[in-house]
C-alpha positions as CSV (number, residue, x, y, z in Angstrom):
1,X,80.1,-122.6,-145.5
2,X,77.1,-120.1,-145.0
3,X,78.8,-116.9,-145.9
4,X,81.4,-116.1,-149.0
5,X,84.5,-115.7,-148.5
6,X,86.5,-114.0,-150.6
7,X,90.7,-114.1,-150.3
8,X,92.9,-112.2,-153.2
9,X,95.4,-114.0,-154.7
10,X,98.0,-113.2,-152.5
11,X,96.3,-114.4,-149.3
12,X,95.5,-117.3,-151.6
13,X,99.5,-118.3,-152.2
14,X,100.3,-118.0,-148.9
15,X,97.9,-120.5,-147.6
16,X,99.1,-122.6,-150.2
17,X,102.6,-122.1,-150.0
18,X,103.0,-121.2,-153.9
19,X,103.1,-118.0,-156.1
20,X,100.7,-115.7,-156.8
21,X,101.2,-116.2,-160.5
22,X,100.7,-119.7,-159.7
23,X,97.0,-118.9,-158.2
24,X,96.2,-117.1,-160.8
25,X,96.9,-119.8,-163.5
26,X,95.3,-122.0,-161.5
27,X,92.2,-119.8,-161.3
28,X,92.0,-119.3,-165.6
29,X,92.0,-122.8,-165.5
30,X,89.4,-123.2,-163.8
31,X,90.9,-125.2,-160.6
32,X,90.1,-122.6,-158.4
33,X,86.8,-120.4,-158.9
34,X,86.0,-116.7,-157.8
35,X,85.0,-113.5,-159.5
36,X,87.2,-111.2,-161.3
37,X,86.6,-107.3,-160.5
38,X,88.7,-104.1,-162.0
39,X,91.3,-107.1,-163.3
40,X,91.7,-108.2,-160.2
41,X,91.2,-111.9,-158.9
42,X,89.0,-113.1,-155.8
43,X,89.1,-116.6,-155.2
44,X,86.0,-118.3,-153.2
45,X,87.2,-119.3,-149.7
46,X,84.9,-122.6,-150.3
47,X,87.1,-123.3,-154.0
48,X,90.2,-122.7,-152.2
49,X,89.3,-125.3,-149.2
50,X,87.6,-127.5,-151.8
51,X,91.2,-127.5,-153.9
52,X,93.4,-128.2,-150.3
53,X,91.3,-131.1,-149.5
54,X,91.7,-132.3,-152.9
55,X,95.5,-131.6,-153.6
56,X,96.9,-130.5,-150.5
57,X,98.5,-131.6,-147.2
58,X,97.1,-131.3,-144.1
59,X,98.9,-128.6,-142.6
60,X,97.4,-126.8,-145.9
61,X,94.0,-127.5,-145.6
62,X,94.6,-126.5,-141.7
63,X,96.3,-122.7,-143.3
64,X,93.1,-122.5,-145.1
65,X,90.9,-123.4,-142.6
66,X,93.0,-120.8,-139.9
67,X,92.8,-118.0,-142.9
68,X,88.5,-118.2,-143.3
69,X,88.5,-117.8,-140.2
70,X,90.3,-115.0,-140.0
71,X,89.0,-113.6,-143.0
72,X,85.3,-114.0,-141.6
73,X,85.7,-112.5,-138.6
């Protein structure tokens, strides 16, 4: 990807089906990476497809795909 992404946690879950919470844990451990600003989590749209293809189901990396997209434009 050329240009950063950036998806809160929220948008995150959804694409992935799970929990914010669960995001978020996933992000302090350092499975998905992103910036924290004002206590608030942005995961990288390149970590988050990076994870899918890694752990995740097709549809899923599809959602992901679909939501940079989205998020891009």
């Amino acid at each position: 990807m050329t240009d950063a992404v950036w998806l809160r946690t929220g948008e995150a879950a959804r694409a992935l089906g799970v929990s914010r919470r669960t995001v978020s844990r996933r992000f302090d451990a350092g499975e998905l990476t992103g910036r924290t600003l004002r206590g608030l989590r942005w995961i990288s749209g390149d970590s988050l497809l990076d994870y899918v293809e890694a752990h995740g189901t097709r549809s899923q990396i599809a959602e992901v795909d679909d939501l940079i997209a989205r998020v891009r434009d």
